[in-house]
GUZAFI-494575 format. One line per field, with one value per residue (C-alpha): x, y, z; residue number from 1; residue in three letters. Coordinates in steps of 0.02 Angstrom, whole numbers, m for minus. Example, Ala and Ser with C-alpha at 12.3 -4.5 7.8 and 13.67 -1.06 7.14 Angstrom:
<atoms>
px [615, 684]
py [m225, m53]
pz [390, 357]
num [1, 2]
residuo [ALA, SER]
</atoms>
This chain:
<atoms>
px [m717, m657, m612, m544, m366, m226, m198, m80, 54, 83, 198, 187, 114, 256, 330, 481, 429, 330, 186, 124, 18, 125, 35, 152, 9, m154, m283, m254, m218, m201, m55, 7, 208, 319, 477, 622, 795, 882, 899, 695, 639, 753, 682, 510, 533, 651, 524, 354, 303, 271, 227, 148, 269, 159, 157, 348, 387, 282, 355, 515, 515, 449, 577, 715, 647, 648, 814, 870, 807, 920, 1084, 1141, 1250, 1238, 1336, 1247, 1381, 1404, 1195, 1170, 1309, 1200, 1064, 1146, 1205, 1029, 929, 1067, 1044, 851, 874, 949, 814, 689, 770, 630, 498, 540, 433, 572, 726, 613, 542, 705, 798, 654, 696, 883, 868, 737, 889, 1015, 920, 920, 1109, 1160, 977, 960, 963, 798, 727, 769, 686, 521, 544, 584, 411, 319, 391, 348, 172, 152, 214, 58, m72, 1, m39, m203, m258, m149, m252, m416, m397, m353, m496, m594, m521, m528, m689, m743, m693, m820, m988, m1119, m1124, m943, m830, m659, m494, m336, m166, m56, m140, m144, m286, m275, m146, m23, m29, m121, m293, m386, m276, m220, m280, m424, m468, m581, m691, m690, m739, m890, m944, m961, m1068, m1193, m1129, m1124, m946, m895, m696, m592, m432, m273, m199, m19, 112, 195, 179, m22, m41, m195, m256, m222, m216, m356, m484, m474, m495, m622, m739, m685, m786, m940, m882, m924, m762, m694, m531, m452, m266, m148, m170, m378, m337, m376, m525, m613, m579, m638, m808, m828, m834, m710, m742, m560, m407, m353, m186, m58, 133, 311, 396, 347, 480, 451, 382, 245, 343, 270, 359, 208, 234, 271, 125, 64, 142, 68, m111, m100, m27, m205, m306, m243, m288, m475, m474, m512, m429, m299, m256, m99, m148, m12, 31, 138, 267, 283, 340, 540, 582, 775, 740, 673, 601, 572, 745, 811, 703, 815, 721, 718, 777, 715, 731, 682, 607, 450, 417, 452, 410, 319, 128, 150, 171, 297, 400, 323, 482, 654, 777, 930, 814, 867, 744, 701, 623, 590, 481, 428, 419, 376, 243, 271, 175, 98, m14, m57, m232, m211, m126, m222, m120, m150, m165, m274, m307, m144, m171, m45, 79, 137, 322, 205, 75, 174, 279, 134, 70, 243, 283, 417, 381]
py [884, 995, 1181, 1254, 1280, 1153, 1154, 1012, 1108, 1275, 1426, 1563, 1699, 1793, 1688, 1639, 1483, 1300, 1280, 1097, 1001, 881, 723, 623, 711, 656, 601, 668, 831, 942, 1060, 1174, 1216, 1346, 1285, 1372, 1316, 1166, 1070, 1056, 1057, 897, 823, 861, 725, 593, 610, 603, 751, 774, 624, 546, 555, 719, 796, 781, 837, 982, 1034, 1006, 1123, 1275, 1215, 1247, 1409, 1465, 1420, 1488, 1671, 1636, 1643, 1821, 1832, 1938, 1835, 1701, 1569, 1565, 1571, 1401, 1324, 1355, 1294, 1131, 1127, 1130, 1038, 898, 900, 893, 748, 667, 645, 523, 394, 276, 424, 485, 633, 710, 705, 755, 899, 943, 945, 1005, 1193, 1181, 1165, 1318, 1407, 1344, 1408, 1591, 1599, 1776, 1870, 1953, 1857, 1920, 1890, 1709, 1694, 1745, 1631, 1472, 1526, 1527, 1359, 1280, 1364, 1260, 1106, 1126, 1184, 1027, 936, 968, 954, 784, 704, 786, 679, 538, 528, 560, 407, 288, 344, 250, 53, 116, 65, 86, m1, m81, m123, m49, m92, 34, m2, 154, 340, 416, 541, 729, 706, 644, 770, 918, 894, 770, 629, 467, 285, 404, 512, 401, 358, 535, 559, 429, 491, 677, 607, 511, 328, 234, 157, 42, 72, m36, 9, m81, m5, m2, m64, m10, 200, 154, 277, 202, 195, 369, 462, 363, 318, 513, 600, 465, 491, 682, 680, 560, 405, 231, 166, 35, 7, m185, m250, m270, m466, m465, m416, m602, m641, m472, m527, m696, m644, m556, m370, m329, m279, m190, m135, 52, 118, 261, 222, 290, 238, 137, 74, 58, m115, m85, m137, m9, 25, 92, 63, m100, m230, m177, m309, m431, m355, m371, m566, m598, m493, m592, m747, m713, m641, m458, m322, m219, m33, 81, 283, 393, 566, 522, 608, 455, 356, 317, 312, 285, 117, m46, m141, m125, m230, m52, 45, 82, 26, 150, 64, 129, 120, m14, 98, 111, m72, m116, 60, 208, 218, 95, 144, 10, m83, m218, m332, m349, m211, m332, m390, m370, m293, m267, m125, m77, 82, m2, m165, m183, m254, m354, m267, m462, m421, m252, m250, m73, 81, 243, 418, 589, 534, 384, 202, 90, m79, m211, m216, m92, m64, 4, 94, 183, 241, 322, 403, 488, 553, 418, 314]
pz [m53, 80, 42, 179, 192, 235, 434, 471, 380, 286, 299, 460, 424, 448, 337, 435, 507, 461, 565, 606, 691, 769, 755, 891, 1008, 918, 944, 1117, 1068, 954, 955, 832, 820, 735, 673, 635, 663, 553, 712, 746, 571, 559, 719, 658, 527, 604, 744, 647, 710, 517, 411, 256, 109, 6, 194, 206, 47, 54, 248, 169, 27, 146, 281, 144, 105, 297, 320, 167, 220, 356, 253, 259, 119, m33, m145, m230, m237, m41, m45, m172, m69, 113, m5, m52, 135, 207, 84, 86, 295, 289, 130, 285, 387, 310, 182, 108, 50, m108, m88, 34, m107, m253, m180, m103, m282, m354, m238, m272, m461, m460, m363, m473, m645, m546, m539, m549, m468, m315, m175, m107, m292, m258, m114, m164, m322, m179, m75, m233, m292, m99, m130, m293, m213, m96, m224, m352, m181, m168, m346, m376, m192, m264, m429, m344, m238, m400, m472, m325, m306, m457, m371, m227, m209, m89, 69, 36, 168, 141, 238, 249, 349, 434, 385, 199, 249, 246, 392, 267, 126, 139, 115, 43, 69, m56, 37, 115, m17, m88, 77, 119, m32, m44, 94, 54, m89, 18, 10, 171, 153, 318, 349, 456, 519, 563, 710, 621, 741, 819, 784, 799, 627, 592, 762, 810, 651, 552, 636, 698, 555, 512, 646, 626, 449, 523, 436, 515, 555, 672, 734, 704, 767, 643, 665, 650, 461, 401, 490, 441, 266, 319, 379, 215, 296, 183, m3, m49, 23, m19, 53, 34, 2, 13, m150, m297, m405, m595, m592, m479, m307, m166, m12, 119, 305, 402, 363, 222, 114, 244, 215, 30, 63, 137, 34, m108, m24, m19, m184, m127, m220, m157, m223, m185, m203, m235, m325, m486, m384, m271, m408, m423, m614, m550, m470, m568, m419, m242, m195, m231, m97, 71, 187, 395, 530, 686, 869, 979, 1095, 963, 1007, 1177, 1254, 1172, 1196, 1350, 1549, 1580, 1460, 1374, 1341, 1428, 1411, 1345, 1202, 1042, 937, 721, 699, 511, 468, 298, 179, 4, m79, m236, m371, m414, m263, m311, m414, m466, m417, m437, m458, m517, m690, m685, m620, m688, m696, m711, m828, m720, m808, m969, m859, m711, m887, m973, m791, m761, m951, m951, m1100]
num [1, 2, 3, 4, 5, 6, 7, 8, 9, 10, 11, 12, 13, 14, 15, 16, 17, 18, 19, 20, 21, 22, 23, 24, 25, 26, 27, 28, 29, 30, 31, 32, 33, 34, 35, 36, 37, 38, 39, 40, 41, 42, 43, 44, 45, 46, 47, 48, 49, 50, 51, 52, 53, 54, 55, 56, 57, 58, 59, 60, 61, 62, 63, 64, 65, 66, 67, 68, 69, 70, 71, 72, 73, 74, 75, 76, 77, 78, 79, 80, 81, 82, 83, 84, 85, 86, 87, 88, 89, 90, 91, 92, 93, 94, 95, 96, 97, 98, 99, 100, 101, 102, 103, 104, 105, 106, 107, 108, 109, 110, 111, 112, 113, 114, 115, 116, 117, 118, 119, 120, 121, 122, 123, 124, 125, 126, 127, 128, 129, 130, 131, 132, 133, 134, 135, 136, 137, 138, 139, 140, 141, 142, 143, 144, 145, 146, 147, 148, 149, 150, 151, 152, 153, 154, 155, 156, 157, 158, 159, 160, 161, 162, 163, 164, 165, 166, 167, 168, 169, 170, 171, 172, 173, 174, 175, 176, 177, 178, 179, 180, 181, 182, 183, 184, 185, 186, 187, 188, 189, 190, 191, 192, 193, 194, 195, 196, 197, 198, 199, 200, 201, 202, 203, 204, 205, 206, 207, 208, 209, 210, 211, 212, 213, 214, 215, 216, 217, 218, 219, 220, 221, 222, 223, 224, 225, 226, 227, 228, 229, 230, 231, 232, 233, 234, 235, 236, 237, 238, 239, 240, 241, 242, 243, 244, 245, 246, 247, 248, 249, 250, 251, 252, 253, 254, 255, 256, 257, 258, 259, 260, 261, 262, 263, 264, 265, 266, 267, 268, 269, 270, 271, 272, 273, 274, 275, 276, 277, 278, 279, 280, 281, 282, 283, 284, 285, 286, 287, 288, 289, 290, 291, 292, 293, 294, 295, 296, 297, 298, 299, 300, 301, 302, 303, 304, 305, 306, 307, 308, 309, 310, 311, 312, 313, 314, 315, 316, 317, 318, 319, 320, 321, 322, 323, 324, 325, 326, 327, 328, 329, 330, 331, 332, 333, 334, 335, 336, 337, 338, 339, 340, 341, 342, 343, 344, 345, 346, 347, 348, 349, 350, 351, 352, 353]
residuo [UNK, UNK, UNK, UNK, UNK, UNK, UNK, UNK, UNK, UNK, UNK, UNK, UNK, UNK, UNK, UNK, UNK, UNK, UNK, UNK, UNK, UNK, UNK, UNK, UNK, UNK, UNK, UNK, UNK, UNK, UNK, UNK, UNK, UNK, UNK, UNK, UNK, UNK, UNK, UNK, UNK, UNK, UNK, UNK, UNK, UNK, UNK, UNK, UNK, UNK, UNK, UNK, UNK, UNK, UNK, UNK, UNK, UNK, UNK, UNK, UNK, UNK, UNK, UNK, UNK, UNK, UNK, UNK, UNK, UNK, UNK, UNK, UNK, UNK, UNK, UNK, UNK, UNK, UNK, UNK, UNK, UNK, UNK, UNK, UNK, UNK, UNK, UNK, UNK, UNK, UNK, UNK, UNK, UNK, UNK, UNK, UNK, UNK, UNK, UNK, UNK, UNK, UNK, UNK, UNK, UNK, UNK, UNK, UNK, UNK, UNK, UNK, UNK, UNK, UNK, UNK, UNK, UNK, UNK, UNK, UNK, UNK, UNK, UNK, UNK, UNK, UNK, UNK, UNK, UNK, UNK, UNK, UNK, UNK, UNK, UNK, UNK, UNK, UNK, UNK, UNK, UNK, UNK, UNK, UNK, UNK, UNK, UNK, UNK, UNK, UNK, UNK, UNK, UNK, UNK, UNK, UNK, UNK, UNK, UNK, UNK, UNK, UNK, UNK, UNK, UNK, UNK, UNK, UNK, UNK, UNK, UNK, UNK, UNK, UNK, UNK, UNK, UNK, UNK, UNK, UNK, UNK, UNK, UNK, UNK, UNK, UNK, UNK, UNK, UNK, UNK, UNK, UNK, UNK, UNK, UNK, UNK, UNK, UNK, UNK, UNK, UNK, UNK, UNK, UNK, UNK, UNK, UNK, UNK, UNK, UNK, UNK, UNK, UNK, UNK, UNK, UNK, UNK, UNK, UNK, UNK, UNK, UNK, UNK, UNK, UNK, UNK, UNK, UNK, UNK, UNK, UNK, UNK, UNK, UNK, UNK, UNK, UNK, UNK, UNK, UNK, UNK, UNK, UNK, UNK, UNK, UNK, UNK, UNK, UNK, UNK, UNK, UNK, UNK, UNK, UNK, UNK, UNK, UNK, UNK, UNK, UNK, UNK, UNK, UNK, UNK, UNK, UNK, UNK, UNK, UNK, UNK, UNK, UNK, UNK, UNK, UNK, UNK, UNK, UNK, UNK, UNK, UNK, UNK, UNK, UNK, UNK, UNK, UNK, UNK, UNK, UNK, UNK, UNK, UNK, UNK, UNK, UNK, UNK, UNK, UNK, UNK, UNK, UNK, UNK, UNK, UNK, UNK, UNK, UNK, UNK, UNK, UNK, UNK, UNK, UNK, UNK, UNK, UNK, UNK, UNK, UNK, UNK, UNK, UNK, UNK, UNK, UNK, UNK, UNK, UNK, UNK, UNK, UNK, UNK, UNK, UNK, UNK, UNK, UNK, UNK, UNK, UNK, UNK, UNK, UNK, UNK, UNK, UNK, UNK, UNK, UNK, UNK]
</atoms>
């Protein structure tokens, strides 16, 4: 796989900053920004300038970091507190990815164990820590390429919804790993890509870093997914996701659960890809996943000159559904390929059992 470094996001070099590509721009342009107040590191995620739930995680943990060197205080009390205070702000931002919370408590219970050290002793200890989030990123999407890898064959026609490519971790990717990977090994794999509604992830995100690595890939509407699958240019369904609950339910973003309805249908199998950190031992099923609401604007007026719809309309706009884990033929982590029952398999994948 790839080997350079990770350039969609990763610390300053100054170290006082998180610098991004913010991928509202793409695949128009690409534009790299520093961010260092709470304000815009916040706005960075409610905004998508920084998405894909390994991607926020990992921006989160450095953002933590950068605003913790901010806190000039010397005792560590007041310092955990500004900790808490920040974290708990950032936590805020993005409620259905897990990613964003664990990571997040993961930083404030390294602080918490290093009660009682210098302050600046702490801080290198939480840039460290966001460093290993990163590295554990790349390793975790590099094995699960390696794994997905394995229900690819040559000349197969694959379908993915939204973008779980390097864009949404930090390299490598989890839904894409395994095409970019086929690919780099010298089999022809034909992707088709839902455009992903109404954020277009898939149409601006995907099918750009797809073409970016020389991959054949076309671009579909969200509601050409059946008659793809119909024609028989479809051989499996891979895509990323958000959350999965215990059972196997996986939150991923809006239409997914729609794809797998259809994939079922024509008997074509459909596989989630996700670090092991994606999975939510706290929840038993995907009833339990809160679910973003977002604005109406997304659907009746970004991406479009004029508005599509009229302004009194009322409008639903949620970020994400849930797909029952009955539709879910496999889901590959870190760890391995876990295959239904998922309650006894997602256990043994997470060191819960």
């Amino acid at each position: 796989m790839r080997s350079e470094q990770p350039e969609n996001v990763r610390l300053s070099d100054d170290g006082t900053a998180v610098l991004i590509i913010d991928q509202t721009l793409l695949p128009n342009e690409v534009k790299y920004i520093e961010l260092r107040e709470a304000f815009e590191l916040h706005e960075a995620l409610t905004m998508l300038r920084i998405r894909g739930a390994p991607a926020i995680g990992i921006f989160a943990a450095y953002a933590l970091y950068v605003l913790a060197q901010q806190t000039k205080v010397s005792e560590y009390e007041t310092f955990y507190a500004q900790v808490l205070k920040h974290s708990s702000y950032l936590d805020s931002a993005r409620p259905t990815a897990v990613n964003l919370s664990k990571q997040l408590r993961r930083m404030e219970k390294l602080v918490e164990t290093l009660a009682g050290k210098p302050i600046p002793a702490i801080l290198n200890a939480m840039r460290e820590e966001a460093m290993n989030i990163q590295r554990e990123d790349i390793e975790m999407c590099r094995a699960i390429s390696e794994h997905g890898l394995s229900l690819i064959r040559d000349g197969c026609g694959v379908l993915t919804h939204c973008n779980a490519g390097p864009l949404a971790t930090s390299l490598y990717g989890t839904g894409l790993g395994p095409i970019l990977l086929a690919h780099e090994r010298g089999l022809h794999v034909r992707a088709y890509c839902c455009e992903t509604r109404p954020l277009l992830q898939g149409a601006r995100l995907t099918t750009y870093e797809l073409s970016k690595a020389g991959i054949d890939c076309t671009l579909i509407c969200d509601n050409m997914t059946s008659i793809v699958m119909e024609e028989g240019k479809i051989d499996a369904v891979f895509v990323g996701c958000d959350r999965v609950s215990r059972n196997g339910d996986a939150a991923n973003k809006i239409g997914t659960s729609g794809v797998a309805i259809i994939a079922k249908h024509y008997g074509i199998p459909f596989y989630v890809c996700c670090p092991s950190s994606t999975i939510d031992p706290e929840i038993s099923s995907g009833a339990q996943i809160k679910i973003e609401q977002r604005s109406p604007r997304e659907v009746k007026e970004l991406f479009f000159e004029k508005p599509i719809a009229p302004e009194s309309v009322n409008c639903y706009n949620p970020a994400f559904d849930v797909t029952n884990n009955s539709l879910i033929t496999a889901i590959i982590t870190e760890n391995g390929i876990c295959m239904p029952p998922y309650g006894e398999s997602l256990a043994v994948c997470t060191g819960n059992k």
